[in-house]
TITIGU-996063 format. One record per residue: residue in three letters; x, y, z of N, C-alpha, C, CB in turn. Coordinates in steps of 0.02 Angstrom, whole numbers, padded with zeros to 5 digits, always signed. Glycine has a CB too. Layout:
REM residues N
ALAXYZXYZXYZXYZ...
REM end
This chain:
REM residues 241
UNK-03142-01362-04326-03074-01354-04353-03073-01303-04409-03047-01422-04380UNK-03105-01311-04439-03124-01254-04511-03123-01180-04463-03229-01272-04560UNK-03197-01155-04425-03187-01108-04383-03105-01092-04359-03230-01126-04330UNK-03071-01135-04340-03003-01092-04320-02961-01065-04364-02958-01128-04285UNK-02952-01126-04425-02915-01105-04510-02938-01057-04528-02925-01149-04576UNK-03021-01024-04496-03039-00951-04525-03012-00892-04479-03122-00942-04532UNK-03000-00917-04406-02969-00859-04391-02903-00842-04391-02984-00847-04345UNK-02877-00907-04416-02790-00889-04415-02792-00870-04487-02724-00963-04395UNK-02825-00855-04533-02792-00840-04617-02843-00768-04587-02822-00910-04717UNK-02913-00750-04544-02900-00661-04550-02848-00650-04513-02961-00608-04520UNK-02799-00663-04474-02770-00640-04419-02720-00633-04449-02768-00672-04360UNK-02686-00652-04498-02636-00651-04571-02649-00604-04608-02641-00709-04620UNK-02711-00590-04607-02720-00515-04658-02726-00465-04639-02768-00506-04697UNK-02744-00482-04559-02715-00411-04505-02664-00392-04517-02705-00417-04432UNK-02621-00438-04512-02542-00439-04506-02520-00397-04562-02506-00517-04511UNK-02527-00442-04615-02525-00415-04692-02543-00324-04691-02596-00466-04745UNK-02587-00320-04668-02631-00234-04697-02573-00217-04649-02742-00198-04674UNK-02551-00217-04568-02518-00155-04530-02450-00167-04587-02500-00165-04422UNK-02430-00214-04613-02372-00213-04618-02352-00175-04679-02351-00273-04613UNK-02420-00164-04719-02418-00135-04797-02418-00033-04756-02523-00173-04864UNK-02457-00032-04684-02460+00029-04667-02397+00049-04667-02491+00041-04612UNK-02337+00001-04613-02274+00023-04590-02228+00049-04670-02234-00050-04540UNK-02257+00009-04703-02212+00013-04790-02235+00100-04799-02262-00060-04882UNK-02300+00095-04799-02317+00186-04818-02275+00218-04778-02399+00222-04798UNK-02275+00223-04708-02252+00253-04679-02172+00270-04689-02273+00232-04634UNK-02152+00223-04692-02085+00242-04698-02061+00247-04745-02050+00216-04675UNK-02101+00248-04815-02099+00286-04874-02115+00380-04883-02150+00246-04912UNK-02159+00396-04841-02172+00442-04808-02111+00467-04777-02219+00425-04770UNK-02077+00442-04742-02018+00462-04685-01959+00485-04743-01988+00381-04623UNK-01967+00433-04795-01887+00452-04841-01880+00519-04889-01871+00387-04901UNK-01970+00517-04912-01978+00593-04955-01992+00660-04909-02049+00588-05010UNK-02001+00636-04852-01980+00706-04807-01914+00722-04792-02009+00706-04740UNK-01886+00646-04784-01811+00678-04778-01768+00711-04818-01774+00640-04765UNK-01807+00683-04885-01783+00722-04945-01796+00779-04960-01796+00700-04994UNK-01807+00818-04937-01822+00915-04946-01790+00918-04898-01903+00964-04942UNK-01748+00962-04968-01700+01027-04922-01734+01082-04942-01609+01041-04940UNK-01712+01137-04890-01721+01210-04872-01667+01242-04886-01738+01224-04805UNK-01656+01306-04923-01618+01378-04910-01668+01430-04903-01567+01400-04971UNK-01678+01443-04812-01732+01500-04793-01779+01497-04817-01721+01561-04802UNK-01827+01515-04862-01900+01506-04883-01903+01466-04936-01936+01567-04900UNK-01846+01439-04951-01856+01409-05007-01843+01317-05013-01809+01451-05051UNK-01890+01283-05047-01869+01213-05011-01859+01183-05101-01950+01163-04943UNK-01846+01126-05091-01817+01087-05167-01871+01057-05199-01759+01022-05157UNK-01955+01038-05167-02025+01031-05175-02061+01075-05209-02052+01027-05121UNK-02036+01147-05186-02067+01179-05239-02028+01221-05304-02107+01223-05204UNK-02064+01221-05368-02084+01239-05425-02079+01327-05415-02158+01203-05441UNK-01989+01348-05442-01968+01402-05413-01958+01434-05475-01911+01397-05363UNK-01978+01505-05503-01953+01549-05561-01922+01606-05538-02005+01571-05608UNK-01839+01605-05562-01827+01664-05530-01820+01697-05594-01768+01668-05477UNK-01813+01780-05572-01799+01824-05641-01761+01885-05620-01873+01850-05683UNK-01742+01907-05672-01690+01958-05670-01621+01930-05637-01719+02022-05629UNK-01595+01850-05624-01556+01836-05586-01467+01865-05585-01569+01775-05593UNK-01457+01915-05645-01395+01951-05669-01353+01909-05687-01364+01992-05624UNK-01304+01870-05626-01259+01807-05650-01276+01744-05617-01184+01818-05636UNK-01351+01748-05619-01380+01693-05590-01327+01646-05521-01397+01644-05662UNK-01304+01691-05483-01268+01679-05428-01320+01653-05364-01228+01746-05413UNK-01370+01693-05363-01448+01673-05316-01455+01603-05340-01532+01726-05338UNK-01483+01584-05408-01514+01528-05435-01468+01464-05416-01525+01539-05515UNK-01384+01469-05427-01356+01429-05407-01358+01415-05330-01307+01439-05433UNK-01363+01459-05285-01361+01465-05215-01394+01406-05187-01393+01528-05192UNK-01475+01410-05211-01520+01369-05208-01520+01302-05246-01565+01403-05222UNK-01494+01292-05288-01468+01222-05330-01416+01191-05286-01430+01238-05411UNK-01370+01236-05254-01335+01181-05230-01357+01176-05146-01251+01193-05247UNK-01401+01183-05132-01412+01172-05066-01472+01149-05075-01404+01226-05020UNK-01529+01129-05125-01563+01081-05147-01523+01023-05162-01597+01102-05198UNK-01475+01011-05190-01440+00948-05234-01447+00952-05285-01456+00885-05227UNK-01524+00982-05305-01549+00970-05393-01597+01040-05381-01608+00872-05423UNK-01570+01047-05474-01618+01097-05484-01691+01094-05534-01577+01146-05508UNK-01695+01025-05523-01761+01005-05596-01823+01032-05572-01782+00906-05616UNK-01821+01088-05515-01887+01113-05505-01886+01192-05513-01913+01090-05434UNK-01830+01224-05546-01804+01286-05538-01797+01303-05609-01740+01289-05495UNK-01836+01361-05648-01803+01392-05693-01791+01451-05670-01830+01392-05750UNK-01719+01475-05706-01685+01549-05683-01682+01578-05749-01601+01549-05644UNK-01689+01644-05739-01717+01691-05812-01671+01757-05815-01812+01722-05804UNK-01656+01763-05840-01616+01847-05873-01644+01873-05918-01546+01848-05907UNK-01630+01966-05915-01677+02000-05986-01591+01990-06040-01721+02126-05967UNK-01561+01974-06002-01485+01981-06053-01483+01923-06107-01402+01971-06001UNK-01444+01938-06156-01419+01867-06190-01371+01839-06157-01393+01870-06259UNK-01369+01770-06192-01299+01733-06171-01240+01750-06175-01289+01686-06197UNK-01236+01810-06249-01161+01853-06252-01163+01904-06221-01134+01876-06315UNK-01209+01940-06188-01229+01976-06126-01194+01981-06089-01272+01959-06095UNK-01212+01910-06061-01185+01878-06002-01098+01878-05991-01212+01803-06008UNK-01099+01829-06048-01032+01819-06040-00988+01876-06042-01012+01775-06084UNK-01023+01930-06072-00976+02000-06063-00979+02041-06006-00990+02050-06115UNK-01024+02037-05962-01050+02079-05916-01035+02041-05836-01132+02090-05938UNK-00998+01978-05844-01029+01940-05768-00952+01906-05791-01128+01879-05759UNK-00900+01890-05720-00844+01854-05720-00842+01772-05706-00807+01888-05674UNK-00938+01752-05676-00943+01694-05677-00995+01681-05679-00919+01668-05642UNK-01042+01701-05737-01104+01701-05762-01100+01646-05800-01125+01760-05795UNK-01063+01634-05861-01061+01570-05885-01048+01508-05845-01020+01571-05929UNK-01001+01519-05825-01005+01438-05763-01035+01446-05724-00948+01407-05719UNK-01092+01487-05697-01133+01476-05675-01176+01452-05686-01140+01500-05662UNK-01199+01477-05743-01266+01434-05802-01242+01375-05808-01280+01463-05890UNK-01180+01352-05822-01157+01292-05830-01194+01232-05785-01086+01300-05816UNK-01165+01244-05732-01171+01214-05664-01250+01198-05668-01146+01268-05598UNK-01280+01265-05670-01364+01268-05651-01375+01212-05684-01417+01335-05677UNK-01372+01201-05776-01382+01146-05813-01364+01090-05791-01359+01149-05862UNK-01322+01093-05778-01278+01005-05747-01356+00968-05677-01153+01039-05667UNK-01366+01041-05659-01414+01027-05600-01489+01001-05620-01421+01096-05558UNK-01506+01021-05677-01559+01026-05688-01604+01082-05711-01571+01007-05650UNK-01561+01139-05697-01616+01197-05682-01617+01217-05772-01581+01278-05613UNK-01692+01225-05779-01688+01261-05841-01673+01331-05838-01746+01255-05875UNK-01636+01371-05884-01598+01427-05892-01644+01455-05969-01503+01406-05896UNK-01654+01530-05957-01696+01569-06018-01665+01611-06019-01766+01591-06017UNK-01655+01658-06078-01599+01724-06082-01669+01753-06115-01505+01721-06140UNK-01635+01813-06114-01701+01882-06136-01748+01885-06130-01719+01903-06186UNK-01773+01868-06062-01844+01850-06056-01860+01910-05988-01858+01753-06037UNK-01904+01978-06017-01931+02042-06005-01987+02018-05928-01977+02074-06090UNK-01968+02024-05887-02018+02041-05812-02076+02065-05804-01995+02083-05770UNK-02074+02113-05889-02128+02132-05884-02185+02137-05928-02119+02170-05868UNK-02146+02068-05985-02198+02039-06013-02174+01959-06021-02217+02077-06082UNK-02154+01939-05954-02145+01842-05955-02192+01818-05954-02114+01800-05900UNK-02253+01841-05928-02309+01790-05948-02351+01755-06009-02347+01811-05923UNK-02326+01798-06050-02335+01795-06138-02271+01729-06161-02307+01896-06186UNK-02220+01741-06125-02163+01705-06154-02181+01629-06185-02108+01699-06096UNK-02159+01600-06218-02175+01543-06238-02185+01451-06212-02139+01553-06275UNK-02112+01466-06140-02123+01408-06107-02151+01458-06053-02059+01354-06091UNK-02146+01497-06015-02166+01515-05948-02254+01519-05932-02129+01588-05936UNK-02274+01548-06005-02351+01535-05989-02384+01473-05985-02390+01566-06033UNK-02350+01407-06000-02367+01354-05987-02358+01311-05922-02348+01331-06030UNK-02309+01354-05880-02313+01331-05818-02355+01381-05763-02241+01319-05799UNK-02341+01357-05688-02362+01391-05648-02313+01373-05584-02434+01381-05644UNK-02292+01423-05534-02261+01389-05488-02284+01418-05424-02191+01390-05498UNK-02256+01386-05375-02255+01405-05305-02238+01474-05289-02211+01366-05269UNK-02169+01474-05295-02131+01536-05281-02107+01570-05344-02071+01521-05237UNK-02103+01645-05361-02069+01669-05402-02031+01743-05379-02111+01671-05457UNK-01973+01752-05371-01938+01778-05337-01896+01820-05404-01903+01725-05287UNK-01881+01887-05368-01868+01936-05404-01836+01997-05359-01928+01950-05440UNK-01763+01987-05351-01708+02015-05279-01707+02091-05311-01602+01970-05270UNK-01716+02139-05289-01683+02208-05305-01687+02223-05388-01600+02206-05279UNK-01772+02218-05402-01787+02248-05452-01757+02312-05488-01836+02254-05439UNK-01708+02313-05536-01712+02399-05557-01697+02411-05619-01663+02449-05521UNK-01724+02472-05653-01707+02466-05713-01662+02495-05743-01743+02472-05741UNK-01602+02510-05702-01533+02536-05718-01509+02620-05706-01527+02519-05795UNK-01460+02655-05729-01439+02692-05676-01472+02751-05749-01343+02683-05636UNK-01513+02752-05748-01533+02794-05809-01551+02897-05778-01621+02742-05846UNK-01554+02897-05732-01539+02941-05664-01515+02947-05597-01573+02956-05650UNK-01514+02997-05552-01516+03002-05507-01550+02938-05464-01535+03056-05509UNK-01550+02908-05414-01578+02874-05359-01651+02912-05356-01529+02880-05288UNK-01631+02960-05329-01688+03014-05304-01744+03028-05337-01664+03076-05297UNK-01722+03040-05396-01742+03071-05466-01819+03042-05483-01681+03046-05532UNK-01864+03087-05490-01955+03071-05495-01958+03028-05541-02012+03135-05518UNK-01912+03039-05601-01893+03000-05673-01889+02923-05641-01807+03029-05715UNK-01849+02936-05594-01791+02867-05606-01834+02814-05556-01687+02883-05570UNK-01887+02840-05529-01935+02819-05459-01976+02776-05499-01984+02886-05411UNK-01998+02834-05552-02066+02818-05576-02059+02759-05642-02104+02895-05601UNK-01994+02763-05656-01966+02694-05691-01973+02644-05661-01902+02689-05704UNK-01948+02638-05594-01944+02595-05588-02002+02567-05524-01881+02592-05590UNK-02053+02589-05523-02093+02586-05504-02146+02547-05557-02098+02642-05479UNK-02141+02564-05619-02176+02540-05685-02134+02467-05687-02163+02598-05763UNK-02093+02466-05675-02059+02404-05692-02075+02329-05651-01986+02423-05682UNK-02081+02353-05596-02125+02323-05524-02208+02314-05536-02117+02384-05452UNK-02235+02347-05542-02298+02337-05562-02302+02299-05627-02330+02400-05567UNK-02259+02301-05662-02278+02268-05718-02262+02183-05727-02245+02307-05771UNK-02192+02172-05670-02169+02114-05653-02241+02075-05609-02095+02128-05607UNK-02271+02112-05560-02304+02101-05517-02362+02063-05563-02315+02163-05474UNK-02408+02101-05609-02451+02084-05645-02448+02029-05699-02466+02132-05666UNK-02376+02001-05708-02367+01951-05746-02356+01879-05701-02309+01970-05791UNK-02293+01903-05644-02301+01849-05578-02360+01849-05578-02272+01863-05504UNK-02410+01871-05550-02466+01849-05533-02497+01795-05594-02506+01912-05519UNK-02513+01817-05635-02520+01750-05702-02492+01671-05709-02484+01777-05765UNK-02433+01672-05680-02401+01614-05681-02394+01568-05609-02338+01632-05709UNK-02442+01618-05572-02418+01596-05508-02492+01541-05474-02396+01679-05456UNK-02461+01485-05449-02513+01460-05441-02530+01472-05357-02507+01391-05468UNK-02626+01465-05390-02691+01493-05333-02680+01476-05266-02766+01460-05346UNK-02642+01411-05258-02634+01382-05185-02567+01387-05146-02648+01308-05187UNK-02582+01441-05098-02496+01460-05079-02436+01493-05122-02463+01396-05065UNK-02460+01505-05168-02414+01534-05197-02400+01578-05187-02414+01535-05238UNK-02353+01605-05196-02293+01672-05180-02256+01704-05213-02246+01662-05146UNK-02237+01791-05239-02222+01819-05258-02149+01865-05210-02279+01835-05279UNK-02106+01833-05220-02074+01869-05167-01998+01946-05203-02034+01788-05113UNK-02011+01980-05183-01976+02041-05216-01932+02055-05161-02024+02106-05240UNK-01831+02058-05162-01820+02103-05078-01811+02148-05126-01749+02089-05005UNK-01803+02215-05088-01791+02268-05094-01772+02326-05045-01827+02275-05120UNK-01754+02360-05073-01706+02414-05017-01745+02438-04977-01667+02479-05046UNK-01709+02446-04909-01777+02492-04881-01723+02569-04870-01826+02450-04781UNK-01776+02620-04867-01772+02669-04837-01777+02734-04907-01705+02661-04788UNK-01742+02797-04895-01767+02856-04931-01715+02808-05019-01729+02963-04882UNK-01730+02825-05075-01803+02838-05109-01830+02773-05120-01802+02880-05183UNK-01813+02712-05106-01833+02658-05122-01900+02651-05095-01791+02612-05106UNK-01926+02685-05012-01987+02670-04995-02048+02716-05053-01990+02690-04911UNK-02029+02765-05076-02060+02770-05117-02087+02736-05187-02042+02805-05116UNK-02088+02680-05201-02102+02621-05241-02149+02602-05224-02063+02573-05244UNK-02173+02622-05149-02238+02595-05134-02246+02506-05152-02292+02643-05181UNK-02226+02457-05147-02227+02410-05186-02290+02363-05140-02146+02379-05198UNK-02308+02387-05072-02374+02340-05058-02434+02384-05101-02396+02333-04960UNK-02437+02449-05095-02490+02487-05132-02516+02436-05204-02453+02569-05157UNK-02446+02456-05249-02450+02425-05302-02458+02345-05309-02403+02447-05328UNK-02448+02317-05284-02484+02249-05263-02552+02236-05255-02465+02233-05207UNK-02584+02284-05182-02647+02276-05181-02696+02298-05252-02662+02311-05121UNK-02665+02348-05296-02705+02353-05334-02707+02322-05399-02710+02403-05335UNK-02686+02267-05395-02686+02186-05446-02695+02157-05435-02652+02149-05473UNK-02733+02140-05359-02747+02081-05333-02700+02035-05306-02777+02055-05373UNK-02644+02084-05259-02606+02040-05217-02603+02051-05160-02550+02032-05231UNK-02600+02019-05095-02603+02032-05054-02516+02042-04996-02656+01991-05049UNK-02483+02085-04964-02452+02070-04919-02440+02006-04851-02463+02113-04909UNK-02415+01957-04855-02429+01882-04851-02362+01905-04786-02416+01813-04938UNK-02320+01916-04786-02260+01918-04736-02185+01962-04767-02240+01830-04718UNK-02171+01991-04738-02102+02023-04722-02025+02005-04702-02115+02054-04681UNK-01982+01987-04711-01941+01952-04676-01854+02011-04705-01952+01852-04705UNK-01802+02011-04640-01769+02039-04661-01725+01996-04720-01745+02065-04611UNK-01675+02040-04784-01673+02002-04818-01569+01976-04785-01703+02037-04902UNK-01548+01926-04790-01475+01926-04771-01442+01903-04838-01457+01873-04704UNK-01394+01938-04866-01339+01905-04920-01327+01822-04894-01251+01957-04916UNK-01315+01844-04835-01256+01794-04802-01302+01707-04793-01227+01837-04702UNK-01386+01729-04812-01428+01683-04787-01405+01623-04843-01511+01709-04783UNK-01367+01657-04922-01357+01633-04960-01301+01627-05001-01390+01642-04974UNK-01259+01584-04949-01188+01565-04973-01179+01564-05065-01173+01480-04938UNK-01141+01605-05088-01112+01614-05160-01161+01676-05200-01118+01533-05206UNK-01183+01704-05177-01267+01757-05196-01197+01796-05197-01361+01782-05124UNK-01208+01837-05252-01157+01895-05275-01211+01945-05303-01093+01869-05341UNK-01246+01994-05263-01274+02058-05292-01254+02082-05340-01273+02104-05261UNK-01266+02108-05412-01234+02134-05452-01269+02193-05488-01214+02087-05487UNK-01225+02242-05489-01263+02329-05516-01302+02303-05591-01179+02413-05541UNK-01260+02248-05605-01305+02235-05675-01300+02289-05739-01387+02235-05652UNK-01281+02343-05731-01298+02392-05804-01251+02431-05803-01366+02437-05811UNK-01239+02444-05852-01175+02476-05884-01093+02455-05893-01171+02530-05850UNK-01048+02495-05865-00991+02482-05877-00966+02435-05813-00956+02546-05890UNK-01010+02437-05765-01009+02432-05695-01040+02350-05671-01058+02499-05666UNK-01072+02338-05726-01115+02283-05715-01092+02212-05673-01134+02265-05783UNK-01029+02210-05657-01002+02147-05624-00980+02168-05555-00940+02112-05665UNK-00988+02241-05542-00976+02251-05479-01035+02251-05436-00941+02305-05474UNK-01020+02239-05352-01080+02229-05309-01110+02295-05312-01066+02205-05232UNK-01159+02311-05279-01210+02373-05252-01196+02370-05180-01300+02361-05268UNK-01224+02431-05139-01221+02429-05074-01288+02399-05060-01206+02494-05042UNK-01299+02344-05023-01363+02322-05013-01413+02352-04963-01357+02261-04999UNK-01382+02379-04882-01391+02400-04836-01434+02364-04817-01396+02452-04834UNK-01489+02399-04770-01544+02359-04738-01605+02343-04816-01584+02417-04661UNK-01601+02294-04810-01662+02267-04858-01710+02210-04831-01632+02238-04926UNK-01776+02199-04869-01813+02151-04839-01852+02127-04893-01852+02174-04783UNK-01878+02052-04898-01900+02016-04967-01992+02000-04923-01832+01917-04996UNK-02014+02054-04978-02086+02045-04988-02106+01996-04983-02109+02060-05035UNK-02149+01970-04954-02201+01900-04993-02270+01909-05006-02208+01833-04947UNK-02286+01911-05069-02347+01933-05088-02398+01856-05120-02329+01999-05151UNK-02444+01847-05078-02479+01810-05109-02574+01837-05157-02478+01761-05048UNK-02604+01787-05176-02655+01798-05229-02697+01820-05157-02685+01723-05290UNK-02742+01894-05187-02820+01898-05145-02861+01856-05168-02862+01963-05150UNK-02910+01821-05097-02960+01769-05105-03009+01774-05075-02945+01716-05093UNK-03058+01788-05109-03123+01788-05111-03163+01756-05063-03137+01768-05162UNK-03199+01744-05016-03230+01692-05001-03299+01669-05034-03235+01698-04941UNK-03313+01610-05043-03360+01594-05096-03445+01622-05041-03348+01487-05125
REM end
């Protein structure tokens, strides 16, 4: 009699263990259902964007996450910047906050890794749409190339610092064709230790409320022509041990 009381109390703890499995599991099932996606971007990962103008991108992604407590969005502008330069830059930031997303004003691309909160993190993705450093010439212009070619390399070498070793991603779109391909921007990559990871074309449209903006001068709240463009993805070179 004892012998059977021993196999009906293990046969109970069979029971017990699958049933603690089905609990994982479908704890498992609810935090997958919980990530959302906009195109490469999911609500899981630990996102820095910069240069965002009227942070119109940053919101894009906040509201098609739900929340933004994994997203800081960055400008080199101030807050009175902003509000002078952008028709819905402030309620935009607004919103972002309401979401979660931490928001930084004057914070340089091409020395954020020094910054005070940013060098203490590290993220997945750090994204940086149509780098430029304003209409200070011609398009064409060797000047105006080689500006902003310095400006890219220098963003590049600081992303890389904050960016963490596993999967992480550096993603830049940018214009394609005459003078923009001259930026060379995989060249300048490989020689900081980044590698060309994937290509993808870039679409406005991929991102409901994304308002391109010229950003500088008198002009700064009006769009740019975007044309054909495509968003880099640059990840870390790795060694094999």
């Amino acid at each position: 009699m004892e012998l059977i009381n021993n196999k009906v109390e293990e046969e109970e703890e069979v029971d017990d263990y699958d049933h603690e499995d089905d609990d994982t599991d479908e704890e498992e099932d609810v935090i997958i259902a919980q990530v959302k996606w906009r195109k490469h971007y999911s609500s899981v990962q630990k996102i820095l964007l910069v240069g965002d103008g009227d942070f119109s991108f940053s919101l894009s992604l906040a509201r098609a996450f739900g929340s933004a407590r994994n997203m800081v969005a960055t400008s080199l502008d101030s807050l009175e910047k902003i509000k002078k330069n952008y028709s819905d830059g402030i309620r935009n930031i607004m919103e972002l906050e309401e979401r979660g997303c931490v928001v930084l004003h004057g914070v340089d691309g091409k020395h954020m890794s020094d910054h005070f909160f940013l060098k203490t993190q590290r993220f997945d993705r750090i994204i940086y749409n149509f780098p430029h450093v304003g209409f200070h010439f011609p398009e064409e212009n060797c000047c105006q190339i080689q500006m902003n070619k310095t400006l890219v390399k220098e963003f590049m070498k600081n992303a890389k610092a904050l960016l963490r070793k596993e999967n992480g991603e550096i993603h830049i779109s940018h214009k394609e064709g005459d003078p923009y391909e001259k930026w060379n921007l995989v060249k300048k990559a490989e020689k900081i230790g980044l590698h060309l990871h994937d290509t993808v074309p870039f679409y406005k449209n991929d991102y409901p409320g994304y308002q391109n903006k010229r950003a500088h001068g008198s002009s700064a709240d009006a769009p740019f022509q975007l044309g054909q463009a495509n968003t880099y993805k640059f990840r870390l070179i790795t060694h094999p041990l």
